[in-house]
Structures are given as structure tokens and as C-alpha cells.
C-alpha positions as CSV (number, residue, x, y, z in Angstrom):
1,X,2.8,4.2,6.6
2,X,6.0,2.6,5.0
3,X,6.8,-0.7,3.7
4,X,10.4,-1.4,2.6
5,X,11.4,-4.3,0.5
6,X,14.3,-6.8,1.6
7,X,17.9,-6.6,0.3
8,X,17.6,-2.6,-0.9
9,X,14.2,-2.9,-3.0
10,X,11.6,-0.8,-3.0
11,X,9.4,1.4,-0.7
12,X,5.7,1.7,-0.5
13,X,4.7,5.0,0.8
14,X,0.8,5.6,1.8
15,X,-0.7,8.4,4.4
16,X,-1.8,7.4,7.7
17,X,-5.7,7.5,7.3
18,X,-5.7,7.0,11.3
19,X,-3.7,10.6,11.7
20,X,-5.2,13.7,11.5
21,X,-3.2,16.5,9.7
22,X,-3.7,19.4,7.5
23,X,-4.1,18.9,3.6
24,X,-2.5,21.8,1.7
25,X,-4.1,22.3,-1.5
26,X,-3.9,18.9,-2.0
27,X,-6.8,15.8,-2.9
28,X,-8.4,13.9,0.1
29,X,-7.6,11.1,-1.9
30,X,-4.8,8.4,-0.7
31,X,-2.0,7.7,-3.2
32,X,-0.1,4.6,-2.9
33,X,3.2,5.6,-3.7
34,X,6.0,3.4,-4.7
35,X,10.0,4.2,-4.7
36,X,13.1,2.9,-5.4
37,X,15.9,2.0,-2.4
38,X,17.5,5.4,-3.9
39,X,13.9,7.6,-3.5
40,X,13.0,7.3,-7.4
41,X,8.9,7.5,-8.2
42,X,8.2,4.3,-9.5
43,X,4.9,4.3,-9.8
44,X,1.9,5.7,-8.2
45,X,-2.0,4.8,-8.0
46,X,-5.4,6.2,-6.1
47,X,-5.8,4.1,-3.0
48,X,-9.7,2.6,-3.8
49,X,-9.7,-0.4,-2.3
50,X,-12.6,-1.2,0.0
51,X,-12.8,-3.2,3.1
52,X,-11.7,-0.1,5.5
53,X,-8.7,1.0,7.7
54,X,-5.5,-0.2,5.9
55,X,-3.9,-2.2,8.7
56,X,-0.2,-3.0,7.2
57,X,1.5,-3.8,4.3
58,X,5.0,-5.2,3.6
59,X,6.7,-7.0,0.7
60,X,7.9,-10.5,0.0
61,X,10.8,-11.4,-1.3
62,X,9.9,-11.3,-4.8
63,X,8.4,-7.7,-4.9
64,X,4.8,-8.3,-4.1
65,X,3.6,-5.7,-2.2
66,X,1.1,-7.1,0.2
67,X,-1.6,-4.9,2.0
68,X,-4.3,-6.0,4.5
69,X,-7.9,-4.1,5.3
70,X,-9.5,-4.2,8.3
71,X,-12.0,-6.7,6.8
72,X,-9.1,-9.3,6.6
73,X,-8.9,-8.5,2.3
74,X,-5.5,-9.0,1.1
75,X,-4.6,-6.7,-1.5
76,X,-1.1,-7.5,-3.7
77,X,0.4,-5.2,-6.0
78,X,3.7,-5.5,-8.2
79,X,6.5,-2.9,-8.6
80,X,4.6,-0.8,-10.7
81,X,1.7,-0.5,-8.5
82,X,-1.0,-2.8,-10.3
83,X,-3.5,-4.7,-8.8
84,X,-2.6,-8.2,-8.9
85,X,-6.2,-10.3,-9.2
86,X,-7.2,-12.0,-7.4
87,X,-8.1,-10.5,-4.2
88,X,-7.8,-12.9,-0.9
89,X,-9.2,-12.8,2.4
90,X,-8.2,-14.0,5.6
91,X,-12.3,-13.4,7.0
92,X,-13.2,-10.9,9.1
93,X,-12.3,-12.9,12.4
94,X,-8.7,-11.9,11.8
């Protein structure tokens, strides 16, 4: 999955958890990746977060990344991929 930030910021980059595919001598573990507009690492981190599926993510305009769960958890993280407390939630009827 890929989110990309308005007006050339930067990229989140996560694997698909949904897909199936073939992990080459790599960790089962999900990194939440983050680039710059010119394909730069940023900043990476261990994807940990409960709450299930990761359903999308995208950015606002001042370089929050936002990320929702399947539960309806709202996770936000800054350009250099840190957990921004604290944690909303939208309730699991979304």
C-alpha cells in the first residue's frame, strides 16, 4: 500500500497484508516505510499496531500520516515515522 503526501511530500510505503507473496530471506514483519518525493529513506519503523487489517492511510496537509485498522483505531505518525499519542477511534461500527 502507498500513501503520497500533497504538493511533492512524502511517501508511506507498507506491504499489502491482504496479498499473498513470497518472502525472500526476509522478516514476516511489516515495516512502515517512509520516503521522500525524490525516493530518499526517511525513516522506517516495525508495523505493531493492533486492531487488525490496515484498511488505508493517507496524509494531511501538514505531514501527518494517518492510518486506520479494521477496528476503526486511528493511528498518526509524523515524518520520521513516530507514533503520535494519542491513539483515536472512530468505533468499530465504521
Amino acid at each position: 500500500k502507498v500513501a503520497a503526501a500533497p504538493f511533492g511530500g512524502p511517501l508511506a510505503v507498507i506491504r499489502d497484508d491482504s496479498k499473498i507473496v513470497q518472502l525472500h530471506g526476509e522478516s514476516a514483519l511489516r515495516k512502515l516505510r517512509l520516503f521522500s518525493s525524490s525516493g530518499h529513506l526517511l525513516a522506517d519503523t516495525v508495523w505493531r499496531n493492533p486492531g487488525g487489517r490496515l484498511i488505508g492511510m493517507s496524509w494531511t496537509d501538514d505531514h501527518i500520516l494517518v492510518c486506520i485498522v479494521q477496528d476503526g483505531t486511528v493511528y498518526r505518525y509524523d515524518v520520521h515515522a513516530h507514533l503520535i499519542e494519542p491513539n483515536l477511534s472512530l468505533g468499530k461500527e465504521c
